[in-house]
C-alpha positions as CSV (number, residue, x, y, z in Angstrom):
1,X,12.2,-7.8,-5.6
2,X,11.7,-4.2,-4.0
3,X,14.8,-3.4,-1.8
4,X,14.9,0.1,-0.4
5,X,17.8,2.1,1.1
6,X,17.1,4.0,4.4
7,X,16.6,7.6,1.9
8,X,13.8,4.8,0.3
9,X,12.2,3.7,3.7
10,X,12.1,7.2,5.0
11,X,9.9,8.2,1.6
12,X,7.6,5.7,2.1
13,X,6.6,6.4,5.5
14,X,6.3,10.4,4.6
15,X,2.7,10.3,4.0
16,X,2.6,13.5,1.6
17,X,4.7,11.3,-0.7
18,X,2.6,8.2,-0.7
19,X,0.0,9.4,-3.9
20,X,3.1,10.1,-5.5
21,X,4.8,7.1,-5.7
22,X,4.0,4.9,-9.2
23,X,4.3,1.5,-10.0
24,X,7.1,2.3,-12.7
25,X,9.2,3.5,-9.3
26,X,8.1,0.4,-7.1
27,X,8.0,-2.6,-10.0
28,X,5.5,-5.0,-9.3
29,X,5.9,-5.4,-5.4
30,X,3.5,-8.6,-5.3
31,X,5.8,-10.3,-8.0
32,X,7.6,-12.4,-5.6
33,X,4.5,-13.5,-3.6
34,X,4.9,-17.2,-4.2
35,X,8.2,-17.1,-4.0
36,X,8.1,-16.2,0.2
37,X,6.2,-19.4,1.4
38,X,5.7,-19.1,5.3
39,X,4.8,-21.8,7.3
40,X,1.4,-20.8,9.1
41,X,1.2,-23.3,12.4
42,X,2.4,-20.7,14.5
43,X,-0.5,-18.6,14.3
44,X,-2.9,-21.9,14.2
45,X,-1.3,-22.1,17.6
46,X,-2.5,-18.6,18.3
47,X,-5.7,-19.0,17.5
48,X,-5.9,-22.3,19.8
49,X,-3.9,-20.9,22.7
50,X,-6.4,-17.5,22.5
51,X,-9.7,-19.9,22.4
52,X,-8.5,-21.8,25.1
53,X,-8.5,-18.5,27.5
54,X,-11.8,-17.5,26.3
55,X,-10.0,-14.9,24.1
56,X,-11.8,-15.6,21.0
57,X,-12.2,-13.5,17.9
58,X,-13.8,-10.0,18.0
59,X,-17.0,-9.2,17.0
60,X,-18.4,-8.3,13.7
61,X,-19.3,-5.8,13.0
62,X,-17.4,-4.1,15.8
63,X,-20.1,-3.3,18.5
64,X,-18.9,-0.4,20.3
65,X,-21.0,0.8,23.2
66,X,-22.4,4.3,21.9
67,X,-20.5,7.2,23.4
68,X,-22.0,11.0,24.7
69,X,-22.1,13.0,22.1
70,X,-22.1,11.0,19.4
71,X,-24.5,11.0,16.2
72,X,-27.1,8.3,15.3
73,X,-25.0,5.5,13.9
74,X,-28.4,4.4,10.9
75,X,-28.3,5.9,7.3
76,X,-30.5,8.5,7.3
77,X,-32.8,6.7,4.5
78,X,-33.1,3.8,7.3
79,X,-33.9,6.1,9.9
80,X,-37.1,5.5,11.3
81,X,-39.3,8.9,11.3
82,X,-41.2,9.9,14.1
């Protein structure tokens, strides 16, 4: 199990030290995967309370409305040629 000291925390959110950091310093973190069973009718709950206000998932893909500025959004082997 991977139990880190404040010094240990503080390291892992310093993004310049994140490439740096090896599995024979962290162990197998997914080891104990099956060992943390969580119970997952709370967020069945959110997913029926959101649908029931209209909420529903977001789209995908993501459709964005297409801001000022901004380049054409097609691979250029796609684009269409005028």
């Amino acid at each position: 199990m991977l139990t880190l000291g404040l010094a240990g925390c503080a390291r892992l959110l310093d993004n310049t030290c994140l490439s740096y950091l090896t599995v024979d310093e962290l162990g197998d973190v997914q080891a104990a995967i099956d060992d943390n069973v969580c119970d997952l009718r709370v967020l069945l709950e959110w997913v029926e309370r959101e649908e029931k206000e209209g909420i529903g998932e977001a789209p995908y893909p993501p459709d964005f409305p297409k801001m000022p500025g901004e380049p054409r959004r097609v691979q250029p082997s796609r684009r269409k040629r005028a």
